[in-house]
NUPA-824171 format. One record per residue (C-alpha): x, y, z. Coordinates in steps of 0.2 Angstrom, whole numbers. Example, Ala and Ser with C-alpha at 12.3 -4.5 7.8 and 13.67 -1.06 7.14 Angstrom:
2
ATOM     c1     c2     c3
ATOM     62    -22     39
ATOM     68     -5     36
***
This chain:
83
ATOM     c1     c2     c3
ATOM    293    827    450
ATOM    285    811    454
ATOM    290    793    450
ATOM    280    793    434
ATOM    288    807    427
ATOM    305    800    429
ATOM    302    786    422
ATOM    295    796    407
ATOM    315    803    406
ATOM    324    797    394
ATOM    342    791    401
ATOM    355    782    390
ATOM    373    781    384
ATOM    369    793    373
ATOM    371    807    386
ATOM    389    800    389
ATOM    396    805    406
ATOM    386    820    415
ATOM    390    829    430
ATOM    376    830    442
ATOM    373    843    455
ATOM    361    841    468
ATOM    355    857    476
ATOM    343    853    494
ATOM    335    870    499
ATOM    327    871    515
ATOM    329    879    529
ATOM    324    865    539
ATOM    337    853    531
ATOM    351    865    537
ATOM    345    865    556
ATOM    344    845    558
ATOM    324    844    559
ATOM    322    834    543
ATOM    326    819    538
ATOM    334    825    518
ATOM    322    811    508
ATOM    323    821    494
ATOM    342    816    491
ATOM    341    799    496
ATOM    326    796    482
ATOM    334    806    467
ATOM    352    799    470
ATOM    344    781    469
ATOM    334    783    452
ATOM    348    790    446
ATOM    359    778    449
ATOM    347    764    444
ATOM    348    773    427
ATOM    367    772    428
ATOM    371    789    434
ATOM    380    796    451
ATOM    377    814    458
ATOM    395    823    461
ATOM    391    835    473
ATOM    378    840    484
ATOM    374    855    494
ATOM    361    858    506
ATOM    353    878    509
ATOM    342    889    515
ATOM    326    895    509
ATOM    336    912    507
ATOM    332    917    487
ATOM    348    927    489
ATOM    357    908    493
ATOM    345    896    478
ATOM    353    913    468
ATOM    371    909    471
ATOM    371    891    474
ATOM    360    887    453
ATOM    374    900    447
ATOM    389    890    456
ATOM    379    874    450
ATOM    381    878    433
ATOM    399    884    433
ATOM    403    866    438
ATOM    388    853    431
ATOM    379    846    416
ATOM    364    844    424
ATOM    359    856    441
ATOM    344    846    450
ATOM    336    859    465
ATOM    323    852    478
***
């Protein structure tokens, strides 16, 4: 989603408080090699739009583990956010 398409979302205090999970695949992310931009970029417009992300978790590229980790996601969160 590019910065134009955020800013197309429409954020407010009619959504009350949300719980935001944050879900990095990559197999790259989990050996070090990468610097995780993805996060750092999401978490700020978020919380320029007055919202925090509760929890974040970084994964393979395993389909077995994007699986388990959107299901988990979704037991906990209002909104499951994967990059």
């Amino acid at each position: 989603m590019n910065l134009k398409t955020w800013d197309s979302v429409r954020f407010g205090p009619e959504w009350g408080r949300v719980t935001i999970e944050l879900i990095n695949t990559g197999s790259e992310l989990m050996l070090g090699r990468v610097l995780n931009t993805h996060q750092q970029w999401i978490c700020r417009v978020l919380a320029d739009r007055g919202y925090t992300v509760d929890r974040q978790v970084a994964i393979s590229d395993e389909s077995g583990a994007l699986v388990a980790a959107v299901r988990a996601g979704l037991g906990r969160a209002d909104w499951v956010i994967t990059t």
